[in-house]
SERO-4910 file (N, C-alpha, C, O; in steps of 0.05 Angstrom, whole numbers):
BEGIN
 pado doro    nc1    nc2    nc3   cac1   cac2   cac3    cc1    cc2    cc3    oc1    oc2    oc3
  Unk    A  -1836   4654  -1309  -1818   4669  -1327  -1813   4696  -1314  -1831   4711  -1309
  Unk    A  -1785   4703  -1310  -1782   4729  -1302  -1779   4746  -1319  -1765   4740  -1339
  Unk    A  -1792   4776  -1318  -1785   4804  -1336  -1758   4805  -1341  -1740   4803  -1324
  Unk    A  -1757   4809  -1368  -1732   4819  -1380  -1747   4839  -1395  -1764   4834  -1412
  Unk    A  -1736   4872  -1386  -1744   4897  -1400  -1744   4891  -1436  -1762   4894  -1452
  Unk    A  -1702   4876  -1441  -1696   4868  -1464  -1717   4854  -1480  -1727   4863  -1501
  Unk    A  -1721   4834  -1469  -1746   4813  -1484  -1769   4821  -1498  -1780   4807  -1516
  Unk    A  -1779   4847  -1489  -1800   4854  -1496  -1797   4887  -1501  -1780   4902  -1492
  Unk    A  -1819   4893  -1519  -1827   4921  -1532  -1851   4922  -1531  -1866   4903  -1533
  Unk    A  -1857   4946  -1529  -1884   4968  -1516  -1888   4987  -1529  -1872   5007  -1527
  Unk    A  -1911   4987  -1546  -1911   5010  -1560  -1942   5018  -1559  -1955   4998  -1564
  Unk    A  -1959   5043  -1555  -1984   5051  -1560  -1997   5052  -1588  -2008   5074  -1590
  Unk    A  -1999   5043  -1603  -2012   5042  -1632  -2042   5051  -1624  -2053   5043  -1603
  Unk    A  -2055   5069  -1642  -2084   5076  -1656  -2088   5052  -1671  -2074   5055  -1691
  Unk    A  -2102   5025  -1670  -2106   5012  -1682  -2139   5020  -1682  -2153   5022  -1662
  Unk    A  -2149   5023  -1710  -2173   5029  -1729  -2184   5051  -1708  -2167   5069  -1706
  Unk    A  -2207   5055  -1692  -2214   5070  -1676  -2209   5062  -1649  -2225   5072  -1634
  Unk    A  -2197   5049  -1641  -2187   5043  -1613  -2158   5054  -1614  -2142   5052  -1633
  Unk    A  -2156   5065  -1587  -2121   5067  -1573  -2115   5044  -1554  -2131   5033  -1538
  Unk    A  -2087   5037  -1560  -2084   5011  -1549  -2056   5008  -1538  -2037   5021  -1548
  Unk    A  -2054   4993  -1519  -2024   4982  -1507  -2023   4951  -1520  -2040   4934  -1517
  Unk    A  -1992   4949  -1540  -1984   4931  -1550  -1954   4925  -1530  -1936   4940  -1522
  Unk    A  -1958   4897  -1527  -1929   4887  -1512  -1929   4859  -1523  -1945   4841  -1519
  Unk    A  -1897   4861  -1543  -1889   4839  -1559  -1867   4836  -1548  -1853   4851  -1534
  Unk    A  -1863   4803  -1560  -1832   4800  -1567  -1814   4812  -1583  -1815   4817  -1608
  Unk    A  -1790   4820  -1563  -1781   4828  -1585  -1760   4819  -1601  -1748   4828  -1620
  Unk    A  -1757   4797  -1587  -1731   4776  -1621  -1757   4751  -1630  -1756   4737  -1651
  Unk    A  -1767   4752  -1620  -1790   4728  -1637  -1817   4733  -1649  -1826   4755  -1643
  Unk    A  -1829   4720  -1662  -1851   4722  -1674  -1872   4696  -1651  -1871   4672  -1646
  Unk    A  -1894   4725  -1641  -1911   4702  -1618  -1926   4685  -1621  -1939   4681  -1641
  Unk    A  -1925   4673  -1599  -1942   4643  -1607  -1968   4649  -1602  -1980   4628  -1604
  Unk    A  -1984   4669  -1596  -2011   4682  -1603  -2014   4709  -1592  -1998   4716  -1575
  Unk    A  -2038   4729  -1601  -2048   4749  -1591  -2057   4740  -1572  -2067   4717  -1570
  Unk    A  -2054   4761  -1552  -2074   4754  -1526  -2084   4783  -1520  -2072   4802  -1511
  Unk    A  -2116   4781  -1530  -2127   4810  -1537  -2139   4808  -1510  -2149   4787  -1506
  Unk    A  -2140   4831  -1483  -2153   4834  -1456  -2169   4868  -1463  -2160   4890  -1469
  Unk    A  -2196   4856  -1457  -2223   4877  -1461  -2226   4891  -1429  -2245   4881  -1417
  Unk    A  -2212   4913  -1414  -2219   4922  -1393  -2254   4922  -1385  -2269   4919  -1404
  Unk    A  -2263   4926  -1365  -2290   4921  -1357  -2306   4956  -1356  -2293   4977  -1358
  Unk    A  -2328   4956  -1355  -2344   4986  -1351  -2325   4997  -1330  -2315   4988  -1310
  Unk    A  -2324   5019  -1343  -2325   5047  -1321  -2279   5056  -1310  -2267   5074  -1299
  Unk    A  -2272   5032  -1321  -2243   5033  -1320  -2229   5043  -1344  -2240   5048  -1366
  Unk    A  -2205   5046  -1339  -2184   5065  -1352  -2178   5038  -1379  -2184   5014  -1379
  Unk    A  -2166   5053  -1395  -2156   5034  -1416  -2123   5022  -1411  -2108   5011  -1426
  Unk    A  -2121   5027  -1393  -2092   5014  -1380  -2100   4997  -1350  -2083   4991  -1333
  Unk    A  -2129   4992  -1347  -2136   4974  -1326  -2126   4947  -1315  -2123   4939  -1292
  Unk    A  -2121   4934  -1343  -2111   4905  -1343  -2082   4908  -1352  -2070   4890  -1363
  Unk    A  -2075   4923  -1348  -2041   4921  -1356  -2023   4904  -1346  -2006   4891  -1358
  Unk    A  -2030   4905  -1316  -2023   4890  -1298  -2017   4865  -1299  -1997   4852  -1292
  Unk    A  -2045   4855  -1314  -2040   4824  -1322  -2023   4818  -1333  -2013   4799  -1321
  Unk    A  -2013   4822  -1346  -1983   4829  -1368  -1957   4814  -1353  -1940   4803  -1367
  Unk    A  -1954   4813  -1328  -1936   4811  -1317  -1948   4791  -1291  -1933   4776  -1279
  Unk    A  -1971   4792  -1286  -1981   4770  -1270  -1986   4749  -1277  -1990   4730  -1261
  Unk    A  -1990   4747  -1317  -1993   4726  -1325  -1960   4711  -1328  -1952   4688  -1322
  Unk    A  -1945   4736  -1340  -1919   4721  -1344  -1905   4704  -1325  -1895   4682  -1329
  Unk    A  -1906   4719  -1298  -1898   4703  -1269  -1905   4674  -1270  -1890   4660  -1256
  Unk    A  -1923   4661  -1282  -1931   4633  -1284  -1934   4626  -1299  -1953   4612  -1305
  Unk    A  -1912   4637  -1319  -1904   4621  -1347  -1867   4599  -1342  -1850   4603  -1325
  Unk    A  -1866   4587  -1354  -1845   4578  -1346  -1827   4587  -1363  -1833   4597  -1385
  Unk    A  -1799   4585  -1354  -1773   4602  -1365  -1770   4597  -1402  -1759   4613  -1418
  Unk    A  -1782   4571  -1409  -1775   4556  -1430  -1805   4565  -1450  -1802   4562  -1474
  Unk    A  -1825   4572  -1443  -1855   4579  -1460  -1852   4586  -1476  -1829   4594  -1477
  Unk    A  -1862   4588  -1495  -1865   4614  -1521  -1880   4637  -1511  -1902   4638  -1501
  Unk    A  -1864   4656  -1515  -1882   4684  -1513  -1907   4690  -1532  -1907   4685  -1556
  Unk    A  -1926   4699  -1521  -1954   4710  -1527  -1934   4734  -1530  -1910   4736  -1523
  Unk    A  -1955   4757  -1548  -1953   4785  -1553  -1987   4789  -1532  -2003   4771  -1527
  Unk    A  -1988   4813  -1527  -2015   4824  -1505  -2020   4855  -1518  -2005   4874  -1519
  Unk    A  -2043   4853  -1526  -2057   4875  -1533  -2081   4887  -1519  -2104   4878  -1523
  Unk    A  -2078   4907  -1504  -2102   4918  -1495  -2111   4955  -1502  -2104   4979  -1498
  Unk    A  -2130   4939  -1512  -2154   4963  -1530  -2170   4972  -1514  -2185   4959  -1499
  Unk    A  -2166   5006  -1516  -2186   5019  -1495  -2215   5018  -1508  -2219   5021  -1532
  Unk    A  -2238   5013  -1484  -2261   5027  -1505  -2270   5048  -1519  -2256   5068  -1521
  Unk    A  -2286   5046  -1526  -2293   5073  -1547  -2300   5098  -1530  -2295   5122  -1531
  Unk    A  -2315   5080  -1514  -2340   5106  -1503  -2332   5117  -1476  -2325   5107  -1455
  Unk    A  -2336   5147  -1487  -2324   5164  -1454  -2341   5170  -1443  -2359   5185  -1451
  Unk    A  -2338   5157  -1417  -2358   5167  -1390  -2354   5197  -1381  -2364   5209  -1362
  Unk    A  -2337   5205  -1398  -2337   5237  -1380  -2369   5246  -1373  -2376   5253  -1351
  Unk    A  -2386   5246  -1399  -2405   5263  -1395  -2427   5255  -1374  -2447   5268  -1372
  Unk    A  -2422   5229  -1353  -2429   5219  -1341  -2412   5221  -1313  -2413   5205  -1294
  Unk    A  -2397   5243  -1313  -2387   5249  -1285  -2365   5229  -1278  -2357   5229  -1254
  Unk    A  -2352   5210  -1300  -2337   5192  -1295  -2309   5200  -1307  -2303   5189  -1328
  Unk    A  -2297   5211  -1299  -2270   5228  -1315  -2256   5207  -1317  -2251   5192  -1299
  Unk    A  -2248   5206  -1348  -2220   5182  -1351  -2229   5149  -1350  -2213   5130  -1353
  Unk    A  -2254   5147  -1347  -2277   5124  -1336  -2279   5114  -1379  -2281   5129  -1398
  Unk    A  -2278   5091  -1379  -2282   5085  -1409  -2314   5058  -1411  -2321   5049  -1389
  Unk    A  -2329   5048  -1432  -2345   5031  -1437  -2339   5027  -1463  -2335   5045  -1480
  Unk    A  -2341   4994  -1467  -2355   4983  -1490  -2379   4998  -1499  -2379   5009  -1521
  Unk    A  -2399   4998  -1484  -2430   5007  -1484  -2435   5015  -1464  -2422   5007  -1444
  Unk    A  -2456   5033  -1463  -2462   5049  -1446  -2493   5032  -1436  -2509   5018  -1449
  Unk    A  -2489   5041  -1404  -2509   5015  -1384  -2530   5036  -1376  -2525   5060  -1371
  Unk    A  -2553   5025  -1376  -2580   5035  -1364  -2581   5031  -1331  -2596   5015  -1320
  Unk    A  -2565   5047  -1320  -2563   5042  -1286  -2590   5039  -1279  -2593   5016  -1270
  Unk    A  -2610   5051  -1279  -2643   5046  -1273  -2645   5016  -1270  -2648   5003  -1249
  Unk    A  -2643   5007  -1296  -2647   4985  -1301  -2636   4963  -1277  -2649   4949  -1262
  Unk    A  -2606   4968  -1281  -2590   4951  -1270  -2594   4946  -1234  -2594   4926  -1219
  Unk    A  -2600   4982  -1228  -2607   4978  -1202  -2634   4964  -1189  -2635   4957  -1165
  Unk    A  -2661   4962  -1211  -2681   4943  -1205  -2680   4927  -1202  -2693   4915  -1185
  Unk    A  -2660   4915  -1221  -2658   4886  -1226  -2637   4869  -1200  -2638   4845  -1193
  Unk    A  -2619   4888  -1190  -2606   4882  -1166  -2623   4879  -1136  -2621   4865  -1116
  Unk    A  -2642   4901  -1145  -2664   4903  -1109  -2687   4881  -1118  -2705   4878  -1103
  Unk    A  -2687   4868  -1139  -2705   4847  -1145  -2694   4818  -1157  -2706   4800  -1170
  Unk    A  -2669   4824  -1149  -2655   4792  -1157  -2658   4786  -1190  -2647   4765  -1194
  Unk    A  -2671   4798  -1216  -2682   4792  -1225  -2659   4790  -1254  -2669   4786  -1276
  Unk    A  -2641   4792  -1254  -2618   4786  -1269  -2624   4771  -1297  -2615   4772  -1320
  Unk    A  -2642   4759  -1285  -2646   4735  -1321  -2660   4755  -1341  -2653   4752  -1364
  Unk    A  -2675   4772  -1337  -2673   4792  -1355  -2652   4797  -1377  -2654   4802  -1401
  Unk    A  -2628   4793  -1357  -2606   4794  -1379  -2593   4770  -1406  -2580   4770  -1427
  Unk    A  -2605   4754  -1393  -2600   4728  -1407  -2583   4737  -1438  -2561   4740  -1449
  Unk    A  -2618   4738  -1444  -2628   4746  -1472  -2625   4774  -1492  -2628   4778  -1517
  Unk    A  -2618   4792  -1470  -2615   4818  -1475  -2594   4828  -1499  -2571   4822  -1494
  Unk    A  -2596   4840  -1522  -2571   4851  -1536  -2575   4881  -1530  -2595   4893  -1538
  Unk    A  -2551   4894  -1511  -2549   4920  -1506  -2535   4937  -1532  -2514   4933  -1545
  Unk    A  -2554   4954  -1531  -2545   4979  -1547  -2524   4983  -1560  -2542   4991  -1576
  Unk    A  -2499   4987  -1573  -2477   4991  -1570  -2453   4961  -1584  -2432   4961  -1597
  Unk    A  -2465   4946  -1576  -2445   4920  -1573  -2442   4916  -1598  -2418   4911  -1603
  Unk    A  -2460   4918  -1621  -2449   4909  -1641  -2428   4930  -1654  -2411   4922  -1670
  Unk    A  -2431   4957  -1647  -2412   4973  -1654  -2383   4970  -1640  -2362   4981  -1649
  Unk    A  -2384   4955  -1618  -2355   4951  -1603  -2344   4935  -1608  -2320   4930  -1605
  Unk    A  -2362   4921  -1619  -2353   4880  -1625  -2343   4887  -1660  -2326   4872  -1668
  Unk    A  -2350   4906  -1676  -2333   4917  -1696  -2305   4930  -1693  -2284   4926  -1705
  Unk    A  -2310   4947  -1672  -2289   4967  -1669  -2267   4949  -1655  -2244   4959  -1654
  Unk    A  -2271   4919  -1644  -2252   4902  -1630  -2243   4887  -1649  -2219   4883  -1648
  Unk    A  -2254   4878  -1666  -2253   4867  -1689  -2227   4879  -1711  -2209   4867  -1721
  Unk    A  -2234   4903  -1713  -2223   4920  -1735  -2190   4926  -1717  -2172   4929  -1733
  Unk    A  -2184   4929  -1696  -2170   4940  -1685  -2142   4917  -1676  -2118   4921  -1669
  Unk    A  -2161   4890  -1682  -2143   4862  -1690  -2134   4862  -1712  -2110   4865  -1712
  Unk    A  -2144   4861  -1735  -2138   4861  -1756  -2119   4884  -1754  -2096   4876  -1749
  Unk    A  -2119   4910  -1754  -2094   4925  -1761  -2074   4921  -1746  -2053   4934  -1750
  Unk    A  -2075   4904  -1727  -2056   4902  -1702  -2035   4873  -1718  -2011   4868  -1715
  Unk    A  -2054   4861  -1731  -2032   4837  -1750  -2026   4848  -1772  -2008   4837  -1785
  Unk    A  -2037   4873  -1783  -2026   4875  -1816  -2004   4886  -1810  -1985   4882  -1825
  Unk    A  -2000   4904  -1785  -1985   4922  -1783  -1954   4908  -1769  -1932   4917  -1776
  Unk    A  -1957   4887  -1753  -1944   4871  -1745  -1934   4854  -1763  -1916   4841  -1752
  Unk    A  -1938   4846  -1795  -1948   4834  -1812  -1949   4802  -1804  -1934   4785  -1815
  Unk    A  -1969   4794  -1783  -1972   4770  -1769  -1996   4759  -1784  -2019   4769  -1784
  Unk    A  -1990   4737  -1796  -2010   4723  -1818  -2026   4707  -1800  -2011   4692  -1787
  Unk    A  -2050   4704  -1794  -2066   4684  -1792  -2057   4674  -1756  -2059   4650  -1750
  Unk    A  -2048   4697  -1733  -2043   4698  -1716  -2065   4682  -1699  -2088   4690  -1700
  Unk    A  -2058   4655  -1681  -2077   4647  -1659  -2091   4672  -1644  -2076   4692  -1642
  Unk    A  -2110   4672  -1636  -2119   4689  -1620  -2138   4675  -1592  -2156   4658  -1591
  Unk    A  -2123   4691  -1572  -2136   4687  -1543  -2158   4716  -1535  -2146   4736  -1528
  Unk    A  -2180   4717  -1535  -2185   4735  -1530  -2207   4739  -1499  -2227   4725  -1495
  Unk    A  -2198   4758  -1483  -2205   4753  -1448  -2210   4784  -1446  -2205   4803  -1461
  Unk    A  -2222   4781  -1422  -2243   4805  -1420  -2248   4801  -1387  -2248   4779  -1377
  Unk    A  -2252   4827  -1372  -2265   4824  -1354  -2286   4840  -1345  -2286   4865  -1347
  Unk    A  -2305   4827  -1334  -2334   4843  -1338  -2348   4844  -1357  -2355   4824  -1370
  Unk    A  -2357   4877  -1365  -2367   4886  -1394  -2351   4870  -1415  -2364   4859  -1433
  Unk    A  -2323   4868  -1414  -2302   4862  -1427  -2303   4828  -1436  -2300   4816  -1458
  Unk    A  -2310   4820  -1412  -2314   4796  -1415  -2328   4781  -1436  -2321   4763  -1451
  Unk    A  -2360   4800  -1432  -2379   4793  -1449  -2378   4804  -1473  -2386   4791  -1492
  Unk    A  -2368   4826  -1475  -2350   4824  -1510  -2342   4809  -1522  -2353   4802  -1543
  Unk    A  -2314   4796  -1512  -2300   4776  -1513  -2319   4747  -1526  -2315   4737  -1548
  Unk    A  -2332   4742  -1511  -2358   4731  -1520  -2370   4725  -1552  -2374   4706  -1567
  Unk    A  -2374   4758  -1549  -2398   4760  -1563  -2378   4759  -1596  -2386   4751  -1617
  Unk    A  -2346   4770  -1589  -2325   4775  -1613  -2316   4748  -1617  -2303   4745  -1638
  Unk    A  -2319   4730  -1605  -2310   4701  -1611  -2321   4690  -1628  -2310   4681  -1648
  Unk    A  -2361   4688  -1621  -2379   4679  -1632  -2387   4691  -1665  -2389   4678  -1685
  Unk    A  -2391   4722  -1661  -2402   4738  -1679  -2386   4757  -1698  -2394   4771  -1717
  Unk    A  -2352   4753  -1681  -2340   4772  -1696  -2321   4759  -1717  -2316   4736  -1714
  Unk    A  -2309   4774  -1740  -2295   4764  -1757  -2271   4765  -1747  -2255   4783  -1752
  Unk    A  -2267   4745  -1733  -2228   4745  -1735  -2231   4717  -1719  -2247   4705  -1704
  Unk    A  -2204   4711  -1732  -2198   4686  -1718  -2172   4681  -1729  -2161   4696  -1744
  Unk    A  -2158   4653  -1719  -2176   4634  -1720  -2170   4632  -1680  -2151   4619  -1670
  Unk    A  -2188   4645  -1665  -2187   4638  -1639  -2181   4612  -1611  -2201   4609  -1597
  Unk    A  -2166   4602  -1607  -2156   4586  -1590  -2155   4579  -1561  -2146   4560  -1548
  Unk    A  -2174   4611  -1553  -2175   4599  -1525  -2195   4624  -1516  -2201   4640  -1534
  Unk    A  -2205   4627  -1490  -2220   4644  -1478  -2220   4659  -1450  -2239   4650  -1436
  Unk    A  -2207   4675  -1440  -2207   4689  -1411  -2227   4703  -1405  -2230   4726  -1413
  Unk    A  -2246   4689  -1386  -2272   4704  -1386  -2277   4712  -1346  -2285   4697  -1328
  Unk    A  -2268   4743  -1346  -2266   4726  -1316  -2284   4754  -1308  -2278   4778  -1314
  Unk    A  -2306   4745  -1294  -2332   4766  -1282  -2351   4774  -1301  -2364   4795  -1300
  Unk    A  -2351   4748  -1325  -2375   4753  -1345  -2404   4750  -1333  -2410   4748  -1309
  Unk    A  -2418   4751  -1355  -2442   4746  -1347  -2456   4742  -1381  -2449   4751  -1402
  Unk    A  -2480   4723  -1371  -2489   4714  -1405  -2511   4737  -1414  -2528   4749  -1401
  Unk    A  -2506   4739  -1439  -2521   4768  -1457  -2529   4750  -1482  -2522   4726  -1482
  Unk    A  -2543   4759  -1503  -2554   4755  -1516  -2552   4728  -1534  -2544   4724  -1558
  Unk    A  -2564   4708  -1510  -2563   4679  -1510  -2574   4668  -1532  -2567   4645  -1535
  Unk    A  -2597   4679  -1555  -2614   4668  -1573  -2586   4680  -1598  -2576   4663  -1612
  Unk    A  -2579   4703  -1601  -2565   4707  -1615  -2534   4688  -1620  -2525   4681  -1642
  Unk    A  -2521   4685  -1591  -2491   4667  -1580  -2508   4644  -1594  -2507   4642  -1619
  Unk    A  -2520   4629  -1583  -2525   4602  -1589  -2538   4593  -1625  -2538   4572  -1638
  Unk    A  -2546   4615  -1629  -2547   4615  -1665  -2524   4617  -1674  -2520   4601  -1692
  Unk    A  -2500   4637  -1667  -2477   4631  -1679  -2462   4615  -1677  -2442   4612  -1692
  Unk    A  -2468   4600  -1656  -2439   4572  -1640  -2451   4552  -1667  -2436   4535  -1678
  Unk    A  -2475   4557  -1675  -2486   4537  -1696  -2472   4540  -1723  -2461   4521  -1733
  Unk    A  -2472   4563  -1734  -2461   4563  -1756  -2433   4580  -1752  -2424   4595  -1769
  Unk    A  -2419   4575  -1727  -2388   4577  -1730  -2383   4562  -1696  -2387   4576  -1676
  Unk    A  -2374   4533  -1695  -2375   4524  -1676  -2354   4533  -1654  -2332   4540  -1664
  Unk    A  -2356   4535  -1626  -2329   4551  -1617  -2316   4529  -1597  -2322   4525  -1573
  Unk    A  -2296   4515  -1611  -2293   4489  -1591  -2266   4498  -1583  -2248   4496  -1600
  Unk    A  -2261   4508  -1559  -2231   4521  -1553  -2236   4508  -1520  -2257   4497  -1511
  Unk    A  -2215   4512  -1509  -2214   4520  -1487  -2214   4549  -1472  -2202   4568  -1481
  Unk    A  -2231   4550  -1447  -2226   4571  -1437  -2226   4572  -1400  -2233   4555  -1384
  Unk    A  -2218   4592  -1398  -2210   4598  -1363  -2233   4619  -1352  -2229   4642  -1357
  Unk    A  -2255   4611  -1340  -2275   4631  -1329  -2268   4624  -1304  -2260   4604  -1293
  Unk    A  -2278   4661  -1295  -2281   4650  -1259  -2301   4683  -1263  -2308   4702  -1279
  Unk    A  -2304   4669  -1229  -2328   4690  -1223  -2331   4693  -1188  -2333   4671  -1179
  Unk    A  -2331   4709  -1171  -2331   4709  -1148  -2367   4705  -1129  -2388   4716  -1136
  Unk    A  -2367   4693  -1113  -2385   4685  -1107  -2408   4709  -1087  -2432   4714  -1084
  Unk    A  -2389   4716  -1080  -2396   4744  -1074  -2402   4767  -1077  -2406   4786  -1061
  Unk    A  -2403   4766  -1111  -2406   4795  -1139  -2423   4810  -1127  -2444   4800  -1122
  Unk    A  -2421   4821  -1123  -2448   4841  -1117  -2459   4864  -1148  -2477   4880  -1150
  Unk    A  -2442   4856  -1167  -2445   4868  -1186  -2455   4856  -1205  -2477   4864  -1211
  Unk    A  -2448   4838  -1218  -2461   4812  -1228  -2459   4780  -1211  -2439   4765  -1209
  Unk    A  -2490   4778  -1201  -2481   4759  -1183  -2476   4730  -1194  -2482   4726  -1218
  Unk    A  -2468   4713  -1181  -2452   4686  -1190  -2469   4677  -1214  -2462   4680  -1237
  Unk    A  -2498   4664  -1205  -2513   4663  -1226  -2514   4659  -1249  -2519   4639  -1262
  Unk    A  -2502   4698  -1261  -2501   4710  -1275  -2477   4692  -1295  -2479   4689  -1319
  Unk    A  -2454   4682  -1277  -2432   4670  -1291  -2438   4644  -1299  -2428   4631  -1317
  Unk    A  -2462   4634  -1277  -2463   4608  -1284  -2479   4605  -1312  -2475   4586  -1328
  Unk    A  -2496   4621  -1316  -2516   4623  -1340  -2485   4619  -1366  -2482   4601  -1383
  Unk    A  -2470   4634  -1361  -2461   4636  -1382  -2434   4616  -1382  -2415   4617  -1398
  Unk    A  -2436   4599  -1361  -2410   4573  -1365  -2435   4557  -1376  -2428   4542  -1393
  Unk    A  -2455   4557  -1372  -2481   4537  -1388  -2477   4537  -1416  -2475   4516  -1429
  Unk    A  -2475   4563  -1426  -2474   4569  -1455  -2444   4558  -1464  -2440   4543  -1483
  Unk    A  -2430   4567  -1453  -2399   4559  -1466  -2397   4532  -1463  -2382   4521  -1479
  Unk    A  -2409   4515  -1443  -2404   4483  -1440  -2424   4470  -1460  -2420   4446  -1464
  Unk    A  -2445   4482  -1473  -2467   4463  -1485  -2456   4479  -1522  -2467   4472  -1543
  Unk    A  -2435   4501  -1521  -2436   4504  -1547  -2408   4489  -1550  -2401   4497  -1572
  Unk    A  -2389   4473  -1542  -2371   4459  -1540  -2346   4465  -1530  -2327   4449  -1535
  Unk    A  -2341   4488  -1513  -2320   4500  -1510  -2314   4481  -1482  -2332   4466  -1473
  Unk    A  -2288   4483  -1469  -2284   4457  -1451  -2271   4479  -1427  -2267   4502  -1431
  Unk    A  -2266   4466  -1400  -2259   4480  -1381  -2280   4483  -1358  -2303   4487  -1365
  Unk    A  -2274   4482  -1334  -2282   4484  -1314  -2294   4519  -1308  -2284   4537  -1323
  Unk    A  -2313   4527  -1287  -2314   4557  -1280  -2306   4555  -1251  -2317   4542  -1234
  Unk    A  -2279   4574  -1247  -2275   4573  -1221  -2294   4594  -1204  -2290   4618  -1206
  Unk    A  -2309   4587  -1193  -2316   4599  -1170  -2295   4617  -1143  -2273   4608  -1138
  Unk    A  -2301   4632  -1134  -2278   4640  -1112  -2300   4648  -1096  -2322   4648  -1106
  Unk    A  -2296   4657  -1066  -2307   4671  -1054  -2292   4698  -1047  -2278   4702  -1028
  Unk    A  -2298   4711  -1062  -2291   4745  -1068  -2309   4763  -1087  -2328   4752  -1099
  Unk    A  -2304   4788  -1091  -2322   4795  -1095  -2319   4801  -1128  -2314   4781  -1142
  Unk    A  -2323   4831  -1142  -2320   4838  -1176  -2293   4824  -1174  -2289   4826  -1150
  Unk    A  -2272   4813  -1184  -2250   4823  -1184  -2231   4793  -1196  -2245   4774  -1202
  Unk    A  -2210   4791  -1198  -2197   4768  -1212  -2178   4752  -1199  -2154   4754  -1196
  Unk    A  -2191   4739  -1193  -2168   4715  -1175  -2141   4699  -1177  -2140   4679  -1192
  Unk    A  -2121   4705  -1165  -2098   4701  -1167  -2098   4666  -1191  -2086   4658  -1211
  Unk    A  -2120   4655  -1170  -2121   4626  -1182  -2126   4633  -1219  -2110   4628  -1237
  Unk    A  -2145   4642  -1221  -2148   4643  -1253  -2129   4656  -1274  -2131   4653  -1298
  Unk    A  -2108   4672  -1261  -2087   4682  -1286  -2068   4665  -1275  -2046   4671  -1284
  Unk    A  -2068   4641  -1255  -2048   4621  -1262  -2053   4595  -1283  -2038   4578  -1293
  Unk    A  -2091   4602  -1284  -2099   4577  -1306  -2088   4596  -1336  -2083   4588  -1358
  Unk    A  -2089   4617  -1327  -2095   4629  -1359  -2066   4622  -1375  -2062   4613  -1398
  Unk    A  -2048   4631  -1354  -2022   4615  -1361  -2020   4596  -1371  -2014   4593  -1395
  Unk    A  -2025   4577  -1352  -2031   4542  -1357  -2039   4547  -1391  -2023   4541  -1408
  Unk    A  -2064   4558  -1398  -2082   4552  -1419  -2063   4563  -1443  -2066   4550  -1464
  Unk    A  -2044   4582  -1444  -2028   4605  -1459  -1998   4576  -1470  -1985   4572  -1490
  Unk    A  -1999   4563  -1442  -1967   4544  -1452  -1991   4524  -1471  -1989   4520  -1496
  Unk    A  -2008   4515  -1456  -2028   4481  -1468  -2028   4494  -1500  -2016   4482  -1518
  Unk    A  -2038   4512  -1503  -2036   4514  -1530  -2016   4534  -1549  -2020   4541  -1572
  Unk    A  -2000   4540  -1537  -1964   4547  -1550  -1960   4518  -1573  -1955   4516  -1597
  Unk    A  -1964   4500  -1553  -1952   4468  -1546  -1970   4453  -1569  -1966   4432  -1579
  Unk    A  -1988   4468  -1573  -1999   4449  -1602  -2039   4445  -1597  -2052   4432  -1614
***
């Protein structure tokens, strides 16, 4: 699908305590949200991009998605990171032991600080984003990369909104596995989704993704994890599945 300026509208909304980039249709009502969670330490206009990398491998005839991306809460300024945003704020100590000692599964199980306050504030920032739109009972795709990712996650499983349809999970890693797998129980998450992960992460290594395609395949969610050999970062291949995944369920 090629950009047409016409087709679409862009507007910044304060939705609940997040600031956000909204890009809709603008003669139709969309065939879902597609909420994208930027990763640690980036700007709240990080994934914008996707916006237009996803559309490129949509076909001319699709239904348009609307794309919402919510900055995080938390400012790294005071951390020497100017303009730098988080979900939650990371225990570098930590992270760097666990890198010079391979020892990652630590994380498995882990619920970091913060998350349940982001996984509200992502939550709340959907909802005003449909009242305000007045979009009833809107599908939702919700994708993340990185930190973002594992939000994404954790807002599928634990957060109130739905009714969710699909999943972009690309440079996750699995977090608080005893908690995810109690909720897939009493709210089952049978969607499809598009993970990838580079084999090369040096940030969260593969592993790390595979732990958590374990969890999404045994709580019923369907889809393959692409692997790449590259490093943090998002592979051309996976925002042509995400596409793929955005028409498969337009289509019913």
């Amino acid at each position: 699908m090629r950009f047409d300026p016409e087709a679409w509208f862009l507007e910044r909304p304060r939705l609940g305590t997040l600031d956000t980039v909204l890009i809709r249709p603008a003669k139709s009502v969309p065939a879902s949200l597609v909420v994208l969670c930027h990763g640690f330490g980036a700007s709240g206009s990080d994934l914008l991009g996707l916006f237009e990398d996803i559309l490129h491998h949509l076909p001319e005839n699709a239904q348009k998605s609307a794309f919402l991306f919510p900055e995080a809460p938390v400012d790294l300024s005071d951390e020497g990171m100017y303009g730098a945003r988080a979900w939650w704020r990371l225990n570098m100590a930590q992270l760097m032991q666990m890198s010079t000692t391979n020892s990652f599964d630590k994380m498995r199980d882990a619920v970091p600080e913060g998350i349940d306050e982001a996984r509200e504030a992502l939550c709340e920032c959907i909802r005003q984003c449909n009242e305000k739109q007045k979009w009833s009972d809107m599908p939702l795709v919700l994708g993340g990369f990185s930190q973002g990712a594992m939000l994404t996650v954790d807002t599928a499983l634990r957060g109130s909104v739905g009714p969710v349809i699909g999943l972009l999970v690309f440079s996750g890693a699995l977090l608080c596995e005893s908690l995810w797998r109690k909720a897939a129980k009493d709210k089952p998450l049978n969607v499809p989704v598009v993970q990838s992960h580079g084999t090369v992460d040096q940030v969260l290594p593969i592993a790390t993704g595979r732990w958590l395609h374990e969890l999404l395949r045994d709580i019923g969610c369907t889809g393959n994890l692409l692997e790449f050999n590259g490093p943090h970062t998002i592979p051309s291949e996976a925002i042509e599945l995400a596409a793929k995944l955005l028409v498969a369920q337009a289509a019913g």
